[in-house]
C-alpha positions as CSV (number, residue, x, y, z in Angstrom):
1,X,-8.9,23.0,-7.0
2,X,-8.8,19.2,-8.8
3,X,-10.8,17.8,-6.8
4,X,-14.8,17.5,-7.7
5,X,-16.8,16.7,-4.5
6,X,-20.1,15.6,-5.8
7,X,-18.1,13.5,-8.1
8,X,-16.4,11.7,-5.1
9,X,-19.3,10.9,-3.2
10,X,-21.4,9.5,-6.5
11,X,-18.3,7.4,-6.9
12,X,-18.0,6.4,-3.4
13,X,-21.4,6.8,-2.0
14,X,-20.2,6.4,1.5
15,X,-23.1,7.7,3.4
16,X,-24.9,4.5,2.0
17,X,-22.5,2.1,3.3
18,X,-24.1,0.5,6.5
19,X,-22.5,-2.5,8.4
20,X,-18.9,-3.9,9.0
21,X,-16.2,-5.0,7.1
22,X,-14.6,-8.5,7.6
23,X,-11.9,-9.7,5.8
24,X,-12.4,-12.5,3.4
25,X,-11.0,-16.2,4.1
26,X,-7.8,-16.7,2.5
27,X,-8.9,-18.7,-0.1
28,X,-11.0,-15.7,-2.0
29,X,-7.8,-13.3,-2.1
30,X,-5.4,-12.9,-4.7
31,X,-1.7,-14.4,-3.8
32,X,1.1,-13.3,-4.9
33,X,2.0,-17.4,-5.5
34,X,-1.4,-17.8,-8.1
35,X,0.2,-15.0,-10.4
36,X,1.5,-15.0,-13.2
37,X,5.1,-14.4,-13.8
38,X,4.6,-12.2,-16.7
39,X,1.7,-9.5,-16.0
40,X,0.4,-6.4,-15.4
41,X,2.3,-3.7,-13.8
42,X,2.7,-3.7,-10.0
43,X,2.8,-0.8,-7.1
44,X,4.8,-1.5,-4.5
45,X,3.4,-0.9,-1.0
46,X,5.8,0.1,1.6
47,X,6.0,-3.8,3.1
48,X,7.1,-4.4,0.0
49,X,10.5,-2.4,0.4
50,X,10.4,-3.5,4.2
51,X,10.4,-7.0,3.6
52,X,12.9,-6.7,0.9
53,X,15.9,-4.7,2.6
54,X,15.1,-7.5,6.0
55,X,15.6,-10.3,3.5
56,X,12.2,-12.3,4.1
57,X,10.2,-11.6,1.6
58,X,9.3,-14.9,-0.2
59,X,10.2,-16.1,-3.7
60,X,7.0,-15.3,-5.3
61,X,7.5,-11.8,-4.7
62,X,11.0,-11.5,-5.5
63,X,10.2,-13.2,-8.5
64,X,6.9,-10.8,-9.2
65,X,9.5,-8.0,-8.9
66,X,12.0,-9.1,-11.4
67,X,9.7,-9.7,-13.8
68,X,6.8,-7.2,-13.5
69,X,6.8,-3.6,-14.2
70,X,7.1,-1.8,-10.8
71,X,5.8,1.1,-9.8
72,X,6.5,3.4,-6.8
73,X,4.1,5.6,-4.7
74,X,5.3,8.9,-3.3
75,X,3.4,7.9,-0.1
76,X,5.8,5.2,0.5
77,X,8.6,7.2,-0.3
78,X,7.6,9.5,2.8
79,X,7.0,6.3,4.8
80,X,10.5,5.1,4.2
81,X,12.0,8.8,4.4
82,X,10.7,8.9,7.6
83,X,13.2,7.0,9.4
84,X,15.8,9.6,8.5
85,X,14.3,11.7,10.9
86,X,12.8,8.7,13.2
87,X,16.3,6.6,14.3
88,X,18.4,7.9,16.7
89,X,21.7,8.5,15.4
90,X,23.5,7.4,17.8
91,X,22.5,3.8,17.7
92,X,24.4,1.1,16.6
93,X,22.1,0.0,13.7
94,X,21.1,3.4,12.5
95,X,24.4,4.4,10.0
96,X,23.7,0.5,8.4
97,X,19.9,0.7,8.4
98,X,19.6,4.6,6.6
99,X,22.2,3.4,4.0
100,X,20.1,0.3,2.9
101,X,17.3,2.7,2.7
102,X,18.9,5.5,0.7
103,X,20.6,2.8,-1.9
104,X,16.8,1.7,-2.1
105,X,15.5,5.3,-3.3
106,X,18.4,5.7,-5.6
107,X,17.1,2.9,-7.4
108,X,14.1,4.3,-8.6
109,X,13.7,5.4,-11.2
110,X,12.0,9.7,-11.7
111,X,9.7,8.2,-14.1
112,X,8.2,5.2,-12.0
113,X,7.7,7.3,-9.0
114,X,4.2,9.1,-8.7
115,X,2.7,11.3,-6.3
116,X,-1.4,11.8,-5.5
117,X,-3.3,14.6,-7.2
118,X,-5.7,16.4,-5.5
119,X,-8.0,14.5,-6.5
120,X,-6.7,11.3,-5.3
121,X,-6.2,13.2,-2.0
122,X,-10.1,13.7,-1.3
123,X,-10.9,10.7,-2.7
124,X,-8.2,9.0,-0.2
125,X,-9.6,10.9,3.0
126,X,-12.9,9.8,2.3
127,X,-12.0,5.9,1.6
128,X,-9.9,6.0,4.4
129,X,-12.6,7.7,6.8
130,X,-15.2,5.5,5.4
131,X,-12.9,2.2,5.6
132,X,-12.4,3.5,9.1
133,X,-15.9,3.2,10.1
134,X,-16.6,0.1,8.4
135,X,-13.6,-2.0,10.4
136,X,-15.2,-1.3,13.5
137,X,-11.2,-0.9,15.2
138,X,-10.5,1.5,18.3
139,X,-10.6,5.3,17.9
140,X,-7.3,7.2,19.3
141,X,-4.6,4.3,17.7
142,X,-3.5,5.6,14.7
143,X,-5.6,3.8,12.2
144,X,-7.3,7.1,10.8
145,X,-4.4,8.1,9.8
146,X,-2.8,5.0,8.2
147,X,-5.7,4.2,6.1
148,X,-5.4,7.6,4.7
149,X,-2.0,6.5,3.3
150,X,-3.4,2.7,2.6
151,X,-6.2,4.5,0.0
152,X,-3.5,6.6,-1.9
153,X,-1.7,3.7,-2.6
154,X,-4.6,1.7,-3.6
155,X,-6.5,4.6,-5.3
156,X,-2.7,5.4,-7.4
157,X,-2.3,2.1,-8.3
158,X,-6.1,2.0,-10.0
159,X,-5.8,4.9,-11.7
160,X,-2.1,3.6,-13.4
161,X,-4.2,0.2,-14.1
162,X,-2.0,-1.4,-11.6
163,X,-2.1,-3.9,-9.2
164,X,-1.2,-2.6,-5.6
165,X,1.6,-5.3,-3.9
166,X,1.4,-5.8,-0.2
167,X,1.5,-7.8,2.8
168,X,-1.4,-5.3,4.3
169,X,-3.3,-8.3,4.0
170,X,-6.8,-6.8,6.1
171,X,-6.4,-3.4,5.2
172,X,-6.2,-4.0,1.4
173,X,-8.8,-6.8,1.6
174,X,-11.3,-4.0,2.6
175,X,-10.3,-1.4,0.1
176,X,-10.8,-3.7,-2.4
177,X,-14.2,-4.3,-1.3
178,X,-15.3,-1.2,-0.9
179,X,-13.8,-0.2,-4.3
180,X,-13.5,-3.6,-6.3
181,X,-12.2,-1.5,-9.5
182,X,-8.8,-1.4,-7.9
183,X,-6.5,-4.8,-7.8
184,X,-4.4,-6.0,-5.5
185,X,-1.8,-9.0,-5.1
186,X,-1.2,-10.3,-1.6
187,X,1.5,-11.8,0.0
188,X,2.8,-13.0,3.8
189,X,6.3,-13.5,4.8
190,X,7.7,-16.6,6.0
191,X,7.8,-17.3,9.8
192,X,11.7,-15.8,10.5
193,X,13.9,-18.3,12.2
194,X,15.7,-17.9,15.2
């Protein structure tokens, strides 16, 4: 099957974790402004690509992904995929909006893009059911669900020795506290102007 259990849960232990998360003050998170220019490969999260096709993500990042080795999650390719299906075709935006998104896939590269194992797949679902509990948020919203996709991304980018790339600022906080092997590099966009 590929995917060992007992394994997961000594790795894990998530009947052991008691209490609630909280996300850490600003000032003990990683920023995508304090690194380096040259480093360690990156994983894009799907706010990555989001912020980048609206035009605000800041210069650090853009800068982070010109110079770093980028990496690409087939969970974020379904995320993006998604609106394919999602906008109606008959709005105004739609034809200019799917054509950003598909010029976006055709630039990645076969050999940058990985999908989850098995593994990875039970290991997520139990991350993301344990992060779940921990964060104390409202049952019946969707969160369940999204954190399943948040821990693929973080638990592909720790297996390639990566560091995950997002503006998921809480949700990656936790993850990273509940498994501080895997590395991530925030960021936030700025305010938009009207």
């Amino acid at each position: 099957m590929g995917f060992d259990l007992p394994e997961a849960l000594r790795s894990l232990k998530p009947q052991k974790r008691q209490g609630t998360l909280a996300r850490r003050v600003d000032e003990d998170l990683p920023w995508a402004d304090d690194e380096p220019t040259v480093g360690g490969p990156l994983f894009l999260d799907t706010t990555v690509y989001l912020d980048v096709l609206q035009g605000r993500s800041p210069a650090e990042v853009d800068r982070l992904l010109t110079y770093r080795l980028c990496h690409h999650s087939a969970v974020c390719l379904s995320e993006l995929t998604y609106a394919f299906g999602r906008l109606d075709p008959n709005h105004a935006a739609t034809k200019t909006s799917l054509a950003a998104i598909r010029a976006t896939l055709a630039d990645i590269s076969e050999h940058r893009l990985h999908a989850p194992d098995a593994a990875l797949w039970g290991q997520a679902g139990m991350l993301a059911g344990l992060l779940f509990r921990l964060s104390s948020l409202p049952k019946g919203e969707g969160y369940a669900r999204k954190f399943v996709n948040d821990a693929l991304v973080f638990l592909q980018a720790r297996q390639l020795g990566a560091s995950v790339l997002t503006r998921n600022i809480r949700d990656f906080d936790f993850l990273s506290q509940l498994v501080p092997t895997g590395r991530v590099v925030l960021y936030r966009t700025p305010e938009l102007s009207t």
